[in-house]
C-alpha positions, 0 to 999 in steps of 0.5 A: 729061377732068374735068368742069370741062374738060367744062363749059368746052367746053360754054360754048365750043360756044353761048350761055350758058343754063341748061345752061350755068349748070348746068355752070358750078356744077357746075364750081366744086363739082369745083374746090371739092372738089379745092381742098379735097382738095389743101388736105387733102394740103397740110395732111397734107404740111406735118404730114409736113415738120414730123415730117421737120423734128423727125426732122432736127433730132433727127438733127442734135443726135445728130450734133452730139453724137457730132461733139463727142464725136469732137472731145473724144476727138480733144483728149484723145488729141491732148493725150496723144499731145504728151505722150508721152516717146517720139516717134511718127510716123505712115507712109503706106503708102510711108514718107511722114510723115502725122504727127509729134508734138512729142516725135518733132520736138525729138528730130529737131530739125525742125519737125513742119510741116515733115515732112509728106510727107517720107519718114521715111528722109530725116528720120532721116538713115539712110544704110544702115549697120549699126545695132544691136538694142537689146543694142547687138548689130549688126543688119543691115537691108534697104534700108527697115528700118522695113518689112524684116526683120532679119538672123535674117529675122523680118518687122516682127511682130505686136510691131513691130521694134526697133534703134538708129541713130546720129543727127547731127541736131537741130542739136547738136554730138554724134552720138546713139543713137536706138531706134526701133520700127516698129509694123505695123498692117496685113496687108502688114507695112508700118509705119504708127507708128514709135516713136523715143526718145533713148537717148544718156543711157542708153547713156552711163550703161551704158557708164561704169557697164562702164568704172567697173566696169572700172578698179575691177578693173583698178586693184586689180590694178594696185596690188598688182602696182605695190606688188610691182614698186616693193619690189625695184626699190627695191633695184635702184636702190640697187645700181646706184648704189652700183655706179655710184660704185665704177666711177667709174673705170672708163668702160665699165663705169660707163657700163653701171650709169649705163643700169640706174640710167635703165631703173630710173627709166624703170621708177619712172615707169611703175609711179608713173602706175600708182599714180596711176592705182589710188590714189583721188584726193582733191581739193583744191580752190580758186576760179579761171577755168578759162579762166585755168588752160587757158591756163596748161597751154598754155604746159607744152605750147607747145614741142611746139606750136611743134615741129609747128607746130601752132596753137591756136584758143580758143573761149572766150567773154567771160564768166569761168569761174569754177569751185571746183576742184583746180587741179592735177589739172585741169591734169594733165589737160588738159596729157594732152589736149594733148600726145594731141592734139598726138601725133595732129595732123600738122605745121602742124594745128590744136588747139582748146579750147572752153570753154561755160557750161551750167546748174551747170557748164562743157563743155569741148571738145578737139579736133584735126584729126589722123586721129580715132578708128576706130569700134572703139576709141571705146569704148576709149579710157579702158581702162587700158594701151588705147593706139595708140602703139607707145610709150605705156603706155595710162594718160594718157586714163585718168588723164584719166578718172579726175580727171573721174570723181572731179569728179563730171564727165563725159567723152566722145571722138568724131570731128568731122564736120570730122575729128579726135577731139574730147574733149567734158568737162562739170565742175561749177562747184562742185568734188565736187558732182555735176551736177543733172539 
């Protein structure tokens, strides 16, 4: 009990009196002293707040500081990681997208809003087919080839695993090659970061660097055996006509040296496509609509049109087209895509041509709704003497090519979605002038 307890209980048992008044005193002095001793500790607690204050508010400012440093660390590699040429997506451990940056969205033409959450498999389109590594040789995965192993059995790696898949997507017309790496970065070899870059433009460059490299071999070769085929059989149609006149006479044998005479023509014909095909074009070149020019050629090719009763669906445009070019070869070259697509589309089929301004030059599409290209044969389809025809000589599309190549144009074949083989060709405006990237 304290003393100012004690001096209350006293004063409660009798009157006040001296002793009272004494320990009345006495109780104010103790309560002074606690006073003053609890002012002494509030005093000391409110220094110690105003330390912890100081330590807090010190503590606060490094906080802030290392918080903006994270935020300036997060911009910059944000800003980096949006200017990236290459497309990088971010897995959680089951394949979901927990980020995408704007590259990766324009290649896959989606909103990177919208891939959240989705699994990268479904976004990519894959659909289990064999894909390549990125030699273009064929590599079989497993059901997730961002977290499987290849067909030799090595794991993601420490490296990550490259292959190619073939894309559909992002809204364009044409199929392309993306590369894609799955970069682990934890224990289980799961991948966290996937790569993707548009190789599409260089593998269309390798592949019309390997068939340039080829029709230059072929076609010196062509030309020195066409020059050697055409000397004599110069000769055999001289002689056979003279036979043939002297047998006048005599129908059954001049029957006979009237089929030599055709079979030496028939034979002309082939070794001139030949020639046409080996021997460097030079271009004479004038101003005209392209879309005039086409439907001038559709008429070399409307009795075979009527033939199968095949119609023609133009997709034009109302702009002119106009372009600087050889009205000549453009027209040899499209009336070959015609009666190819013609030859390959069955009765009652159709045949497209569609013309597209683009930046310093037209595409031009061509296609049909015949069979289309087995895979196979794609990257064949402009070899010289590759043909399907149990009749063909394997040099149209070739020469097609070539009138494309020496406009300084591009010239691609693949299969619609719709079905049937579609020719996709890109001719500058301005005729022997190479497109500007």
């Amino acid at each position: 009990m304290t003393a100012l307890s004690q001096a209350q209980l006293r004063a409660d048992q009798g009157p006040p009196g001296e002793d009272t008044r004494s320990q009345l005193e006495e109780a104010f002095r103790v309560f002074t002293e606690a006073s003053a001793k609890f002012e002494e500790h509030y005093a000391r607690l409110e220094k110690r707040i105003a330390e912890l204050n100081l330590e807090l508010e010190e503590a606060n400012g490094k906080l802030r500081e290392h918080l903006e440093e994270k935020q300036r660390v997060y911009d910059y590699l944000t800003t980096l990681l949006e200017s990236l040429p290459v497309g990088v997506i971010g897995l959680d451990p089951d394949g979901r997208i927990r980020s995408c940056n704007r590259r990766a969205a324009e290649i896959l033409g989606v909103d990177s809003a919208l891939t959240q959450r989705r699994n990268v498999l479904e976004v990519l389109e894959w659909d289990g087919r064999t894909v390549q590594d990125p030699h273009g040789n064929p590599l079989r995965l497993e059901a997730d080839p961002l977290a499987g192993a290849t067909g030799g059995g090595e794991k993601a790696g420490d490296a990550g695993h490259s292959f190619e898949i073939l894309f559909s997507g992002g809204g364009g017309p044409r199929r392309r090659f993306l590369r894609l790496q799955a970069v682990p970065t934890g224990d289980c070899g799961t991948a966290s970061v996937v790569l993707i870059e548009d190789v599409t433009e260089m593998r269309r460059l390798e592949q019309q660097a390997n068939r340039n490299s080829r029709l230059a071999a072929m076609g010196e070769i062509a030309m020195n055996v066409a020059h050697e085929i055409r000397n004599p059989l110069g000769s055999i149609e001289l002689f056979a006509s003279m036979l043939q006149r002297d047998l006048a006479e005599d129908a059954r044998n001049s029957g006979l040296a009237a089929h030599i005479c055709t079979g030496v023509r028939c034979v002309d014909h082939i070794v001139s496509n030949i020639l046409q095909f080996a021997r460097p074009q030079r271009l004479v070149c004038s101003s005209f609509d392209l879309k005039d020019l086409i439907e001038e050629t559709l008429l070399f090719a409307e009795h075979a049109l009527k033939q199968k009763g095949i119609r023609v669906e133009r997709g034009y445009g109302k702009s002119p087209a106009g372009i600087h070019a050889d009205a000549e070869l453009l027209k040899q070259m499209f009336l070959n895509l015609f009666l190819n697509a013609i030859h390959a589309t069955p009765e009652g089929g159709a045949l497209g041509v569609e013309v597209q301004p683009t930046p310093g030059a037209f595409e031009v599409r061509v296609w049909d709704t015949g069979r289309g290209l087995a895979p196979e044969i794609i990257g064949r389809i402009f070899d010289p003497f590759f043909t399907t025809r149990r009749k063909g000589t394997g040099l149209g599309l070739t020469i097609v090519h070539n009138i494309v190549s020496v406009h300084h144009g591009s010239i691609e074949a693949d299969n619609r979605p719709e079905g049937g083989a579609v020719f996709s060709i890109v001719l500058p405006r301005n005729c022997g002038v190479p497109i500007e990237a």
